[in-house]
DRENPA-3360 file (N, C-alpha, C; in nm, 2 decimals, always signed):
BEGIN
1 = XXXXXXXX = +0.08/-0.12/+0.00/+0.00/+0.00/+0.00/+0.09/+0.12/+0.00 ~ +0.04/+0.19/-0.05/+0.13/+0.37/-0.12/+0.08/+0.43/-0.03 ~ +0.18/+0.50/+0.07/+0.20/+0.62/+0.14/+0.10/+0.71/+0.10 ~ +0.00/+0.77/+0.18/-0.06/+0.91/+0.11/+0.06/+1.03/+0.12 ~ -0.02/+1.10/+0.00/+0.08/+1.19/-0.01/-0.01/+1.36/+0.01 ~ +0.07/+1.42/+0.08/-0.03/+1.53/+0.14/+0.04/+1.60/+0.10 ~ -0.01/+1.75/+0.03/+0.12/+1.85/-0.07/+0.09/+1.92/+0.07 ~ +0.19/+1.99/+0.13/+0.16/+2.15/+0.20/+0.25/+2.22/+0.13;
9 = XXXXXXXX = +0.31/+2.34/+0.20/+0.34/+2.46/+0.13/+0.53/+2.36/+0.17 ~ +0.54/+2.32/+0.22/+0.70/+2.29/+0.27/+0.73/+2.19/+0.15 ~ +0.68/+2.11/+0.12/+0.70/+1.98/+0.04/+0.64/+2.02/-0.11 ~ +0.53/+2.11/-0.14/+0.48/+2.12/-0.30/+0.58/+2.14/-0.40 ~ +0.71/+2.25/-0.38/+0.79/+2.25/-0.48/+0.87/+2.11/-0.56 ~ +0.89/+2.03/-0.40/+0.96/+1.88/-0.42/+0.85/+1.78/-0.48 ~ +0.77/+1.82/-0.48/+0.62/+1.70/-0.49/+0.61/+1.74/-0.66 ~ +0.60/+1.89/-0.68/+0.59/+1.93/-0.85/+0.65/+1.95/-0.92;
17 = XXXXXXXX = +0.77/+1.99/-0.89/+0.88/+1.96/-1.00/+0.87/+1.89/-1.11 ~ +0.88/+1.75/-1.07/+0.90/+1.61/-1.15/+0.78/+1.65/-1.27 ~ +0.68/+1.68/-1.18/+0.58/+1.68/-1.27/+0.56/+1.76/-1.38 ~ +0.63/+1.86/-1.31/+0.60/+2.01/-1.40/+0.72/+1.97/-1.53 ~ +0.83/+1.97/-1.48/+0.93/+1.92/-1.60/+0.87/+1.82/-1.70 ~ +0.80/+1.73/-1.66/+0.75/+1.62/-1.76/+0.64/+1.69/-1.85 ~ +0.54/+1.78/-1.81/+0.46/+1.87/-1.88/+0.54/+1.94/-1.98 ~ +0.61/+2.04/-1.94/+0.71/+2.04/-1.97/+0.78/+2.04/-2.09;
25 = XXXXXXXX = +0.88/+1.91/-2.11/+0.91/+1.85/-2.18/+0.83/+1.78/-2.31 ~ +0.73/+1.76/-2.25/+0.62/+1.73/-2.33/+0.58/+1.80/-2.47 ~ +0.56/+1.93/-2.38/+0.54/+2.04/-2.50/+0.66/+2.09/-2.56 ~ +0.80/+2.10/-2.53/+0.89/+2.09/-2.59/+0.94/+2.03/-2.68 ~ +0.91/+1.88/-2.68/+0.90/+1.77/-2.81/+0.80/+1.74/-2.88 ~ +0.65/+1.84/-2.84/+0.57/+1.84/-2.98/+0.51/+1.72/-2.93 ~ +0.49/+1.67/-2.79/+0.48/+1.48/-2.84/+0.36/+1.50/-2.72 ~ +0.23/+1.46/-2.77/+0.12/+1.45/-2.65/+0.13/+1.33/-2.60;
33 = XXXXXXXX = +0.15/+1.22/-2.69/+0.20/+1.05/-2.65/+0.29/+1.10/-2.53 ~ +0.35/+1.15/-2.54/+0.44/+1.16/-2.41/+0.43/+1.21/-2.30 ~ +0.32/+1.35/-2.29/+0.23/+1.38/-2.19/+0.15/+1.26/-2.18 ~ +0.07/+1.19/-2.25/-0.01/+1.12/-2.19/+0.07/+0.94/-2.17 ~ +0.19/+0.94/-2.14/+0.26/+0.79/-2.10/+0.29/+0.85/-1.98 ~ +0.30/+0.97/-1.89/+0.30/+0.98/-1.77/+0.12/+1.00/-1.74 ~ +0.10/+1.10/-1.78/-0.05/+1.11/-1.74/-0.14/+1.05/-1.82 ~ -0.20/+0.92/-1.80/-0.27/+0.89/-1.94/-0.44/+0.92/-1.88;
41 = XXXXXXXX = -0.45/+0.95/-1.77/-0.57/+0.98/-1.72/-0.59/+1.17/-1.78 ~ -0.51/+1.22/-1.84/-0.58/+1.33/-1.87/-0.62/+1.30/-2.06 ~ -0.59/+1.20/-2.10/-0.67/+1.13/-2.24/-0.80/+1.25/-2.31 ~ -0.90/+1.27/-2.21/-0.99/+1.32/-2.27/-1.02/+1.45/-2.27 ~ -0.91/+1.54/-2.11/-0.90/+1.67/-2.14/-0.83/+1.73/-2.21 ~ -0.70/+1.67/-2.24/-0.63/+1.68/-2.30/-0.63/+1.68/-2.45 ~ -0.69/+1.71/-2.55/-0.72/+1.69/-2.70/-0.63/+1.72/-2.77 ~ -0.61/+1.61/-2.86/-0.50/+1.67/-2.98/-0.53/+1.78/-3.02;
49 = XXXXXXXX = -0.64/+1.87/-3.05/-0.64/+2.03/-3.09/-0.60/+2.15/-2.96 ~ -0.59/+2.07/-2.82/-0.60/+2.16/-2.73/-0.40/+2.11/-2.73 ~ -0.37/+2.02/-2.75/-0.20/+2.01/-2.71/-0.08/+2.06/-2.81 ~ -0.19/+2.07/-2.95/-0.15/+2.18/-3.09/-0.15/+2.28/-3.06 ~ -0.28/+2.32/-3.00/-0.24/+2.48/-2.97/-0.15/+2.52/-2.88 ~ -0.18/+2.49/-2.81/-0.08/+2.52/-2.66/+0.09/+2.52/-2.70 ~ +0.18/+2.35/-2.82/+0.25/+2.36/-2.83/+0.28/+2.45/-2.93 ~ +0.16/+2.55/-3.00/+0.23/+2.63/-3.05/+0.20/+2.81/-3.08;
57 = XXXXXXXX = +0.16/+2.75/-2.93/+0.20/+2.90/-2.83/+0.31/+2.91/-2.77 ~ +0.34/+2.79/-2.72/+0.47/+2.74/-2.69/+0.61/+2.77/-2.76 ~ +0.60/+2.74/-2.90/+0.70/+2.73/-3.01/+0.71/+2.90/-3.04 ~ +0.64/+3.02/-3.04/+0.61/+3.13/-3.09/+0.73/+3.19/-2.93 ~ +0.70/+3.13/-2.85/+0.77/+3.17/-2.71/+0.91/+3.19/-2.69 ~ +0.96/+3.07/-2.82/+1.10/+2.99/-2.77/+1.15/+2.94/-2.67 ~ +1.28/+2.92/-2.72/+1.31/+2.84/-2.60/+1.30/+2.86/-2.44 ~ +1.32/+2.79/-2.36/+1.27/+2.78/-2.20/+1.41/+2.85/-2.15;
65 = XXXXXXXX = +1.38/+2.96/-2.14/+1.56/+3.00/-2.02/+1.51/+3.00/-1.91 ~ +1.47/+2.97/-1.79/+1.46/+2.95/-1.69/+1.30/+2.95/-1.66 ~ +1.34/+2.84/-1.53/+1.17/+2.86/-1.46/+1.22/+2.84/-1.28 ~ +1.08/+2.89/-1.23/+1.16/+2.93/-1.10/+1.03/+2.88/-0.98 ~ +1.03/+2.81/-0.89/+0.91/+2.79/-0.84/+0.88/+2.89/-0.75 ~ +0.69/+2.97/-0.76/+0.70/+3.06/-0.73/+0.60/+3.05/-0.58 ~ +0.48/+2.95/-0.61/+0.38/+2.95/-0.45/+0.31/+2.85/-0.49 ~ +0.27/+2.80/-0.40/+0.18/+2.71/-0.36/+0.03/+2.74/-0.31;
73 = XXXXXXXX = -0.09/+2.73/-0.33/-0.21/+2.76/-0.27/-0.30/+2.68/-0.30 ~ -0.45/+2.67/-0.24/-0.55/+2.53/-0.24/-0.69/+2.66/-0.27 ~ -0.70/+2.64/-0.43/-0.85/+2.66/-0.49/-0.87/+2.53/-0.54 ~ -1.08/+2.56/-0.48/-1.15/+2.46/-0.51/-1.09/+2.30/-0.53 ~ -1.02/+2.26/-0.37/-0.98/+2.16/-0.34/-0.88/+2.15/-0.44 ~ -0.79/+2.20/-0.53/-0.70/+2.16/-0.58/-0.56/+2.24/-0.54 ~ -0.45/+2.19/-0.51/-0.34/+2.27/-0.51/-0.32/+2.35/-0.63 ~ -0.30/+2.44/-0.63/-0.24/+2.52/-0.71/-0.05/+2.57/-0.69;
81 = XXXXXXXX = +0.03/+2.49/-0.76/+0.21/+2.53/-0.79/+0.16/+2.66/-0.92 ~ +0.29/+2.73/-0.88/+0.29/+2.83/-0.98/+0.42/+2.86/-1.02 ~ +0.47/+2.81/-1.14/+0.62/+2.87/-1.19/+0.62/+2.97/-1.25 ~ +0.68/+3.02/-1.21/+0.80/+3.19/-1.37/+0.87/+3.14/-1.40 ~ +0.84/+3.17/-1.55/+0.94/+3.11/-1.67/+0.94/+3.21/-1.76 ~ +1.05/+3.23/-1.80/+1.11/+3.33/-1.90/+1.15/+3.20/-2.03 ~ +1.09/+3.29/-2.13/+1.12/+3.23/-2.27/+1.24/+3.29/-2.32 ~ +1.27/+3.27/-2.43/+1.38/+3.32/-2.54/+1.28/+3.48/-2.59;
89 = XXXXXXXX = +1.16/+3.42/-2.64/+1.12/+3.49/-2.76/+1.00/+3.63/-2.68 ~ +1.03/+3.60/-2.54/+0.93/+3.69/-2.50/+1.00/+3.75/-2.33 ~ +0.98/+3.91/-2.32/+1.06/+3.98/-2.23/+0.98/+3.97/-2.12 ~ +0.84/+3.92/-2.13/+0.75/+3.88/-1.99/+0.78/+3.77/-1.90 ~ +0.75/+3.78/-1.82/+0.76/+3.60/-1.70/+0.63/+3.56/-1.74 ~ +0.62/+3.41/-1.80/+0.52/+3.36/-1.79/+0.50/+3.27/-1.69 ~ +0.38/+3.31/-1.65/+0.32/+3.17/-1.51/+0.22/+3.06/-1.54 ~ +0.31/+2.96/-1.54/+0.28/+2.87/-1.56/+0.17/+2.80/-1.40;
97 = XXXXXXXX = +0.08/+2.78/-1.41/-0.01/+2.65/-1.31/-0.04/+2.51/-1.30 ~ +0.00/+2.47/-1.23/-0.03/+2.34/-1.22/-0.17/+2.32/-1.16 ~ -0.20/+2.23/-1.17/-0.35/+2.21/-1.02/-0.32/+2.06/-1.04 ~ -0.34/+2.01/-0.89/-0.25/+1.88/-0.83/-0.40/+1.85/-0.77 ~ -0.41/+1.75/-0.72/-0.53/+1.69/-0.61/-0.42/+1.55/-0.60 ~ -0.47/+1.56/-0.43/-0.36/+1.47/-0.32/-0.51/+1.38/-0.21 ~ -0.62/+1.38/-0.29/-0.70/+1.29/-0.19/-0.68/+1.14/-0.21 ~ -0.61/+1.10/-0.36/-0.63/+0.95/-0.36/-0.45/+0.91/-0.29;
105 = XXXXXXXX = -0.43/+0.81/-0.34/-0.32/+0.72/-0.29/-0.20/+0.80/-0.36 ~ -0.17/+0.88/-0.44/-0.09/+0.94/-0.50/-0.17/+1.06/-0.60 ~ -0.04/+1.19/-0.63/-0.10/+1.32/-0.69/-0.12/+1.33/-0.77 ~ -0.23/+1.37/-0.84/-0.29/+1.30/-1.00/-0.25/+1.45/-1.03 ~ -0.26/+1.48/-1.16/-0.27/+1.59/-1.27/-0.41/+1.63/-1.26 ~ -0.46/+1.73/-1.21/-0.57/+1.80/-1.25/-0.65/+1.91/-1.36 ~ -0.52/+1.95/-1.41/-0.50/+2.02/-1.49/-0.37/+2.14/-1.51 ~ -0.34/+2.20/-1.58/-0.23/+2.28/-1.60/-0.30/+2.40/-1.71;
113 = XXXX = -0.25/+2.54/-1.68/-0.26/+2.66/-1.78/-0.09/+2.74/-1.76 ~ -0.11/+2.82/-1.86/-0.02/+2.95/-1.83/-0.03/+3.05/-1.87 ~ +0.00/+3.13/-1.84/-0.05/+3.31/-1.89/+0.05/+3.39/-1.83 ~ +0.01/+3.52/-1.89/+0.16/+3.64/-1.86/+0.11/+3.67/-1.74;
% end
């Protein structure tokens, strides 16, 4: 049996990381197969027209110079991580969101956005 795993504000950076890089990367290789071989439970929110567009909002952005983890908070039962990430192709920080949920036996994907 799998340890629950409870995000608070001490442990969410260590808890999202992993995750956030795999998102991530994801959209850096163009490859939703590859977002969905870690998360295959996001299958139906995740749409091939919704991971096209995104990757190429993404691609318009360039490349990733840094991301920086910025807070942790709990809307509508879901954690919320929030990174600043500076692109190549754009002088804004963009913030990236995660939304995490920690009620089952491990932290599922609940969704992810980002905006300036």
């Amino acid at each position: 049996m799998t340890a629950q795993l409870k995000i608070c504000d001490e442990n969410a950076e260590h808890i999202g990381r992993p995750i956030f890089d795999k998102i991530i990367r994801s959209f850096q290789n163009s490859d939703r197969e590859e977002l969905l071989q870690y998360f295959p439970y996001l299958h139906e929110w995740m749409t091939v027209e919704i991971f096209d567009e995104a990757v190429e909002v993404q691609n318009r952005l360039g490349k990733l110079l840094s991301s920086k983890y910025s807070s942790h908070s709990i809307e509508n039962d879901n954690h919320v991580l929030v990174w600043k990430v500076n692109y190549e192709n754009d002088e804004n920080t963009v913030h990236w969101k995660l939304f995490l949920i920690d009620n089952q036996n491990e932290v599922l994907v609940n969704g992810f956005a980002f905006d300036r």
